[in-house]
N, C-alpha and C positions, 0 to 999 in steps of 0.2 A: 193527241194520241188517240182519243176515240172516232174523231172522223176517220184514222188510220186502220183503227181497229174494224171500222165499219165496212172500209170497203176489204180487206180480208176477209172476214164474214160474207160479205157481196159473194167476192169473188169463189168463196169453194161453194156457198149458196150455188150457185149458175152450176157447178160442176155437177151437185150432186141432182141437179133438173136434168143435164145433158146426158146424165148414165140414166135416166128413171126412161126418157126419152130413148135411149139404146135398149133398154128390160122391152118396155112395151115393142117398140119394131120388133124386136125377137120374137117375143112371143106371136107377133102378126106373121111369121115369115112362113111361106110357103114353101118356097125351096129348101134346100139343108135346115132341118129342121135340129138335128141333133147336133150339126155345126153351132147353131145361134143359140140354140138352149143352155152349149159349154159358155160360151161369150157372157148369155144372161147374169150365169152364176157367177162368173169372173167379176162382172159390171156390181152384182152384188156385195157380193164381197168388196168392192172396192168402195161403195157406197157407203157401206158399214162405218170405214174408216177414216171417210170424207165427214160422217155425221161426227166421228169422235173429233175431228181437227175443228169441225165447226163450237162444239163447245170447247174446246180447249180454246182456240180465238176469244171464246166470248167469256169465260173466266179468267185468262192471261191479264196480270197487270199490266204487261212491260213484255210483249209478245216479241220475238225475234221474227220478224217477217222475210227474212229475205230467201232463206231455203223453202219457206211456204211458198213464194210466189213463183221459183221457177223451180220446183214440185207441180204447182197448180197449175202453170203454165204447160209442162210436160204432159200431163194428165188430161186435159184439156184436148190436145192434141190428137193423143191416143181415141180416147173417149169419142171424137169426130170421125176419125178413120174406121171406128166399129159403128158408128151409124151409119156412114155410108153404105160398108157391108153388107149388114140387114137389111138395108131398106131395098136392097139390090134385090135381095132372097123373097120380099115382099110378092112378087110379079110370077106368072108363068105362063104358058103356052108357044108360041111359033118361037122365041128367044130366051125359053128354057135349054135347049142346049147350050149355046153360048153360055151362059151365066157358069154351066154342070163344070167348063174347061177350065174356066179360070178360079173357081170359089174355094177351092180346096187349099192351095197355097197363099188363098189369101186370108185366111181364117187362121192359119196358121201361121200366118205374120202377126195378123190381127191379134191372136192370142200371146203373143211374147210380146207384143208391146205393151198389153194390158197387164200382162206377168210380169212386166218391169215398173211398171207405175203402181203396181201394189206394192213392189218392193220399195219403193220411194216412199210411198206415205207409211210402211210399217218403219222403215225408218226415220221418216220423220217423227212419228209417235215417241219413238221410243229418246231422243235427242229430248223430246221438252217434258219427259219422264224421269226428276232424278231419283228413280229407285230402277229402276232400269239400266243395267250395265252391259247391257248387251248391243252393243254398237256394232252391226256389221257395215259392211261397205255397201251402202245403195248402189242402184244401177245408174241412178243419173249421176256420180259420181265416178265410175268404175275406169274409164280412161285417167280421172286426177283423181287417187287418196285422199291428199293432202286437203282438197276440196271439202271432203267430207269431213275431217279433224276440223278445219277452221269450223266451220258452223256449229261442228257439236259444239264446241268449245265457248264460240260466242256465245251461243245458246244459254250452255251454263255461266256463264258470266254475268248474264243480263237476266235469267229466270230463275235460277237455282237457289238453295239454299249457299249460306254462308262460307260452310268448309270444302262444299263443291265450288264455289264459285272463286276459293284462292285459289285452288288446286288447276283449276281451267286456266285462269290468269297466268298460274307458274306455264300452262302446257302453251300457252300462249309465247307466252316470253321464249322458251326453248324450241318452238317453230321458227319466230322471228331472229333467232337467233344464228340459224342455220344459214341461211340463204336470204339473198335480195330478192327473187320472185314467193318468198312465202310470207314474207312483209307488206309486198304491195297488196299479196291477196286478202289478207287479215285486214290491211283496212280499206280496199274495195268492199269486203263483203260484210264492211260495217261495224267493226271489230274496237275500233277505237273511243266512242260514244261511253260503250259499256263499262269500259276500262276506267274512263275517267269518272262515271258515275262509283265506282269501286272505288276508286280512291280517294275521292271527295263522302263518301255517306262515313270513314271513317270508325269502319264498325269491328276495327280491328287493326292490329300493327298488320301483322303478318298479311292479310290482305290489303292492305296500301301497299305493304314494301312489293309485293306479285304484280297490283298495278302498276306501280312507277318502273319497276323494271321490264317489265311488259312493255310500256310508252315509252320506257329509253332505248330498247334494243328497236323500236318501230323508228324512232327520229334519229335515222342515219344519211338523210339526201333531206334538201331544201323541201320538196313538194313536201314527202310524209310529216315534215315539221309544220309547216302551215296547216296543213287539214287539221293536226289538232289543235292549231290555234284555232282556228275557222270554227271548231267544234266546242269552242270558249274554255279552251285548254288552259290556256296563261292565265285566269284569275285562279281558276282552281288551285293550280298548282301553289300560285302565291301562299294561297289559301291555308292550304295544307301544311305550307314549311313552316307557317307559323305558330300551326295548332297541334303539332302531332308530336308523338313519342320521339326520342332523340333517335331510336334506328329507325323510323319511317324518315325523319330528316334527312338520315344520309343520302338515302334512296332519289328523294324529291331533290335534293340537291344537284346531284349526279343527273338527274334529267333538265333541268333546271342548267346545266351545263353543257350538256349534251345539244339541246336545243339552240342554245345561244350562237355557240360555234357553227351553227349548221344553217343560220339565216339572221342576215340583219334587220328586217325588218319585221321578226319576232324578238330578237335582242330589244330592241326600239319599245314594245309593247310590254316585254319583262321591266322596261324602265319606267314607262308609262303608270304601271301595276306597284309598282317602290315597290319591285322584289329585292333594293338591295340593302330592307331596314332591316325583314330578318335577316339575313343573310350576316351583315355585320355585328347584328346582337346577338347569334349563335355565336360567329367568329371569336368575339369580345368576352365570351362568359370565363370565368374565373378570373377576367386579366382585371387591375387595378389601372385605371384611366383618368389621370388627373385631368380636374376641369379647369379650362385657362383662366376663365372666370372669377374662379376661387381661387386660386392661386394671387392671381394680380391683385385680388382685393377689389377691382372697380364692379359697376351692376349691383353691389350690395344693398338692400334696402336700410335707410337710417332706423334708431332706435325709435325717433318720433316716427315717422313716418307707416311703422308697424304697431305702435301705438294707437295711431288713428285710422287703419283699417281694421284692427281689434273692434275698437268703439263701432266703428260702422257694419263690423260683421256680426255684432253681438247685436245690435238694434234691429237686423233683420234675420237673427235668431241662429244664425248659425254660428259653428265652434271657430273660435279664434284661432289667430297662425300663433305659434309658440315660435322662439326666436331660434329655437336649438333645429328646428324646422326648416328655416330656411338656411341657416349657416351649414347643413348638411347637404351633399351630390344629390341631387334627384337621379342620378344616375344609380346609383347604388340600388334605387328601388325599383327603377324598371329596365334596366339591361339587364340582361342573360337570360331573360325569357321572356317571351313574347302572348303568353298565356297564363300568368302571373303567378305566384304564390305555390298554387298547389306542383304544377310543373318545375317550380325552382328546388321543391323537396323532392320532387319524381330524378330531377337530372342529377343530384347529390347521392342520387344510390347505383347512379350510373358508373360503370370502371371505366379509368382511364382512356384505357385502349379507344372502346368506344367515344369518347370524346374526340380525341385525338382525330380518330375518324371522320368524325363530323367538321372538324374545323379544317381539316383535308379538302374535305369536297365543298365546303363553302369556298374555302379560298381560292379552289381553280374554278368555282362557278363567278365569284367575282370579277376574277384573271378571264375568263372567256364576256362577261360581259361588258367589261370595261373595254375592250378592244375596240377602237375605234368610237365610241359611243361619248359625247357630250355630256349627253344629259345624264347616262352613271356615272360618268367621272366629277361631273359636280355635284351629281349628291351625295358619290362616298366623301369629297373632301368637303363640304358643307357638314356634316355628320362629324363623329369620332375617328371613321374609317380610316384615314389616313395614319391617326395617333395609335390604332387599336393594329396595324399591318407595321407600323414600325418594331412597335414592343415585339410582337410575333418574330418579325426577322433577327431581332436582338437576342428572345431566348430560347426561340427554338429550333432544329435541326432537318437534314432531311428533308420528304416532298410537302411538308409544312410551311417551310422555310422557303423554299422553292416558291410556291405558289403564292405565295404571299408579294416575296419580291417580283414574279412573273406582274401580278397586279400593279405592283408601283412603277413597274416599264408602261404599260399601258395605258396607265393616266398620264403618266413624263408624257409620252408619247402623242396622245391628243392635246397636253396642254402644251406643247412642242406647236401646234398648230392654231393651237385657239389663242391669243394672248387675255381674251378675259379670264380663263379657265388658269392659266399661268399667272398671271398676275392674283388673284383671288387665293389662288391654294395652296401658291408655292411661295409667299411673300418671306422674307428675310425674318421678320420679326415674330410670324408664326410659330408656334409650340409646336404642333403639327409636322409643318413643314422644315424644322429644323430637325425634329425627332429621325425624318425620315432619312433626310441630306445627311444625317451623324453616321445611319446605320448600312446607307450605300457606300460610304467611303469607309467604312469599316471594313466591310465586305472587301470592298477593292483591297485593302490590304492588308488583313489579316486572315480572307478566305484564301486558301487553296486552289480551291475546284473550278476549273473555269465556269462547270456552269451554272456555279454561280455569279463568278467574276462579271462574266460577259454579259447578265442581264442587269448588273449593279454598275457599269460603264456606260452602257445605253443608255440606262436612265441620266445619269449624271450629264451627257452627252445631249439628253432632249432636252434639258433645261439649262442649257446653257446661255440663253439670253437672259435668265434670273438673275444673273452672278454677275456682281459691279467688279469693280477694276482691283478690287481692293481685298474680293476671296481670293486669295493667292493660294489658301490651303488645300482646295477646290482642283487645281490644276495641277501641284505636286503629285497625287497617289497616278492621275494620268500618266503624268510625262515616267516614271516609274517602269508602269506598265507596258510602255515603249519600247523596253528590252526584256520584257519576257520571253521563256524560252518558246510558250505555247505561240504560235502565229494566229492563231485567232483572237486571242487575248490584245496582244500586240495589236495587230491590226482594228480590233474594236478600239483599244485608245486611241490608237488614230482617227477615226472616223470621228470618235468623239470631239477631240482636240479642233479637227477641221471647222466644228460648230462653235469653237470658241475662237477661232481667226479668221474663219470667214467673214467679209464684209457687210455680211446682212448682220454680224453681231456688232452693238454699237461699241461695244468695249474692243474689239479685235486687236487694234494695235497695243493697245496694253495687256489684252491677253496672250499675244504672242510676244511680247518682251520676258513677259513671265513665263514663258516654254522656254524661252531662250535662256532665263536668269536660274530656271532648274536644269540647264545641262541635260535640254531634249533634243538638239542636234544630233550626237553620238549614237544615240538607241537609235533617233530618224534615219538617219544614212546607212546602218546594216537594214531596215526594212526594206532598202530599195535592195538588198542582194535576195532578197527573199521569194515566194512566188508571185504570178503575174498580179494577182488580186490584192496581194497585198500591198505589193509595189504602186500599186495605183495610189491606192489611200494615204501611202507614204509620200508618195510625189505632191498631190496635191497639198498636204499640210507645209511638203518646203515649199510649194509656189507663193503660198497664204506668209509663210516665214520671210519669204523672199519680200515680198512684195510690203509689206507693213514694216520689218525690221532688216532693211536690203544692205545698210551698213553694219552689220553686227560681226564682231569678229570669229564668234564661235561658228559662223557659217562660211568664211573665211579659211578659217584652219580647218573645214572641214571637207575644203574644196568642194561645195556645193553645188558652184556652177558648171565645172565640169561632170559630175552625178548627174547633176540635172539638166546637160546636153546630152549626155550619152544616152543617159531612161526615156527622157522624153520622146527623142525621135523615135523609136520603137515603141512607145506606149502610145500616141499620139496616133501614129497606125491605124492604129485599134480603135483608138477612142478621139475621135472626132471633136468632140462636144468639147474636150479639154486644151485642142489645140491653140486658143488664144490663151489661154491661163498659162500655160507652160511659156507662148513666145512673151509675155509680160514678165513673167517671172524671171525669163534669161535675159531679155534686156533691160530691167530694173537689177539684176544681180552684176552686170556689165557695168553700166554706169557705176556704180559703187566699186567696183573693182577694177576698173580701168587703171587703176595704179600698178595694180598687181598683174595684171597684165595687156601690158601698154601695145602690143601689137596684135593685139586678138581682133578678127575681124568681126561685125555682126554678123551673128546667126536669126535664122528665120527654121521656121519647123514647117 
């Protein structure tokens, strides 16, 4: 910053040589004399101003340069076109006339450009002045306003006192808020730096909460997301959700969210940062989170064993483990805050409401970074998180409840693809991962609201390679769902089901006995009278039906093959890709039925 500071300094240094250089030609000038004497006093006066910016330069901790430089630059300019001037007026005899014609319009060009660069530097003064509230509109802004609001603003953000410098940040946030060209400007013109230095020094809720909502209305497009990572955004942030007030949390959380959705490979760097330990230890606070640990009894240390690191801890002077010590959750003492003790009494005087809030926007900050993401989806399920988003769906309601299960779609959903991640965090005998499997199939059939249904089917649907031959309870609430009235619901069991009869599941054929052993034919066949989109997913679950349980009689009495001639050819159309599946399905449904009807010729699609 001070090499920075120096060549500012430099730079109006030069300016106020290049006006002392425009004084002297004046005073030298032979021709228009009362012309160049007005200009002198102009350049004076302007000089004046230039000396006050140079100590303000050189006092400034944390100088905003970027209106200085093209101020200094404009100025610059100016200041050259009135030397040429003068130096013109220097000369006379045989090419005194000539000069007489032209100098009078240009003096008085000369003079309104130097009329506007004064107005530029009294404006500038008056920006890194906070007792000055008189902000007019410079001239080198007078085409763009808005021009000149960002800078005052940055300005105050980065040099101001404390209660200016929320108050900027809120005007901040409500420019950015307005418009996508007043976003890009604010952090073109270096608007972002300031912000995060505001919300990281911490020196206030109220000004953290003005940064972060400032930096979430700014990260709406992938670019403005990256620059503040670029700008070492993401540790900050981290930073902060850990150590602040429970409403700067919210704030931080909600950006923290916002960012996530809006680029993956700052997703990738929040994961890099374990921003999902606070994240899970807000979520978690008040909840009671049994440890498997302790529960099971196994990991226990023996009575000797605690015996003999007493003796060995007391020989090198330190206080012994007491046994009541370890037979207690360590959890107990460091979940729910992440800032220890003093904070766990700060959030106990906090109202519900507020809570509630908080564990709102952690849980869609989770649900946006677990999308697609590996490595948060294994370290919520390494962690409690899994156990701490079950209980959630279990007792609470609303966009809580919501966002919570949004999250357990989108681990399903990458562990759907990863099978170490599937295997690891969704195993049968897990606490964890049973807690969660209880409360998805609850959902499926004791929620209402599809939309909830529909992301507690997904899930259930991405894990379906989990589930041996033997959860038969697993595929019940599905096949259910198969005649609901809602077609979207419908159609999500289907899609699901197709993950448990598709070939790539090794269980399929026993999965589709068991659709078949719950009386999922009947709901199956009214889906093909349904729309186009549904009818797809419906069809393919009978090819998968067909093809693994091709002698079953409830596909038989449900006249399958003939649904499944008729759909097909028309769906088949359209969809290409499915054309072998359908003619598999119709001549594995022929073979088997060739009894029933003995003179049917083969079809091909």
């Amino acid at each position: 910053m001070g090499e920075e500071e120096k060549t500012i300094q430099g730079e109006l240094s030069l300016l106020l040589l290049l006006a002392e250089r425009v004084r002297k030609s004046a005073e030298e000038a032979e021709l228009n004399k009362p012309e160049c004497q007005e200009l002198s006093r102009q350049v004076e006066r302007l000089s004046l101003m230039l000396r006050s910016a140079v100590r303000l330069a050189s006092g400034a901790p944390c100088l905003f340069e970027r209106p200085v430089r093209r101020v200094a630059g404009d100025v610059a300019k100016n200041l050259e076109r009135a030397l040429t001037l003068v130096r013109k007026c220097k000369h006379s005899g045989v090419l005194r006339q000539l000069f007489a014609i032209t100098t009078t319009a240009d003096f008085r060009k000369v003079s309104t450009l130097l009329e506007s660069s004064a107005g530029d530097m009294r404006w500038l003064l008056t920006i890194f002045d906070p007792e000055d509230t008189n902000l007019a509109l410079p001239p080198i802004a007078s085409n763009d306003p808005i021009l000149a609001w960002v800078w005052s603003y940055i300005a105050a953000v980065q040099m101001h006192q404390l209660r200016d410098r929320t108050d900027a940040a809120s005007e901040l946030s409500s420019l950015a808020r307005d418009n996508d060209r007043n976003k890009q400007m604010i952090v073109q013109e270096g608007g972002v730096p300031p912000l995060l230095k505001l919300l990281k020094e911490g020196a206030s809720p109220d000004a953290q909460i003005a940064a972060a909502t400032a930096l979430c209305n700014l990260a709406t497009n992938q670019e403005r997301v990256r620059y503040i990572a670029k700008e070492l955004g993401v540790p900050i942030i981290v930073q902060v959700l850990g150590d602040s007030p429970m409403r700067v949390q919210v704030s931080v959380a909600n950006l923290v969210s916002r960012m996530a959705e809006m680029d993956e490979a700052v997703k990738e760097e929040f994961a890099r940062e374990n921003v999902n330990k606070p994240l899970v230890t807000l979520l978690s606070m008040d909840l009671a989170l049994e440890d498997p640990k302790l529960q099971t009894g196994k990991n226990l240390p023996s009575i000797h064993s605690i015996v003999l690191m007493n003796k060995e801890l007391t020989r090198k002077g330190t206080n012994p483990i007491h046994y009541q010590n370890v037979n207690s959750s360590p959890s107990r003492h460091s979940e729910g805050s992440s800032r220890g003790g003093h904070n766990r009494k700060e959030r106990e005087g906090e109202t519900p409401e507020l809570k509630l809030q908080l564990k709102v926007s952690c849980a869609e900050a989770l649900w946006k970074l677990c999308r697609g993401s590996v490595r948060t989806s294994k370290k919520i399920t390494e962690t409690k998180g899994l156990l701490c988003l079950a209980k959630l769906i279990e007792k609470e309601q609303g966009e809580l409840q919501l966002n919570c299960l949004m999250t357990v779609v989108e681990i399903a959903t990458v562990a759907e693809l990863n099978s170490d991640l599937r295997q690891a965090a969704f195993k049968i005998n897990s606490l964890a991962a049973k807690a969660v499997l209880d409360q998805l199939l609850r959902v499926i059939q004791e929620e209402s609201h599809p939309i909830l249904q529909i992301p507690a089917i997904k899930a259930i649907g991405s894990l379906a390679r989990t589930f041996s031959s033997k959860e038969t309870r697993i595929i019940k609430p599905l096949v259910l769902q198969l005649g609901q009235r809602n077609p979207e619901v419908a159609m999500e069991a289907a899609i699901a089901l197709v993950k448990f009869a598709c070939p790539e599941n090794y269980n399929c054929i026993e999965h589709s006995k068991t659709i078949i052993e719950f009386d999922g034919v009947p709901p199956l066949m009214r889906l093909l009278k349904m729309s186009e989109q549904v009818q797809i997913h419906g069809l393919v679950l009978l090819c998968y039906l067909a093809l693994h349980v091709g002698n079953s009689k409830a596909l038989e009495e449900a006249r399958a093959l003939n649904a499944l001639e008729g759909a097909a050819r028309s769906v088949a159309a359209q969809n290409p890709e499915l054309r072998d599946l359908f003619a598999k399905a119709v001549h594995h449904l022929t073979l088997y039925q060739a009894g029933v009807h003995p003179h049917r010729p083969s079809h091909g699609l």
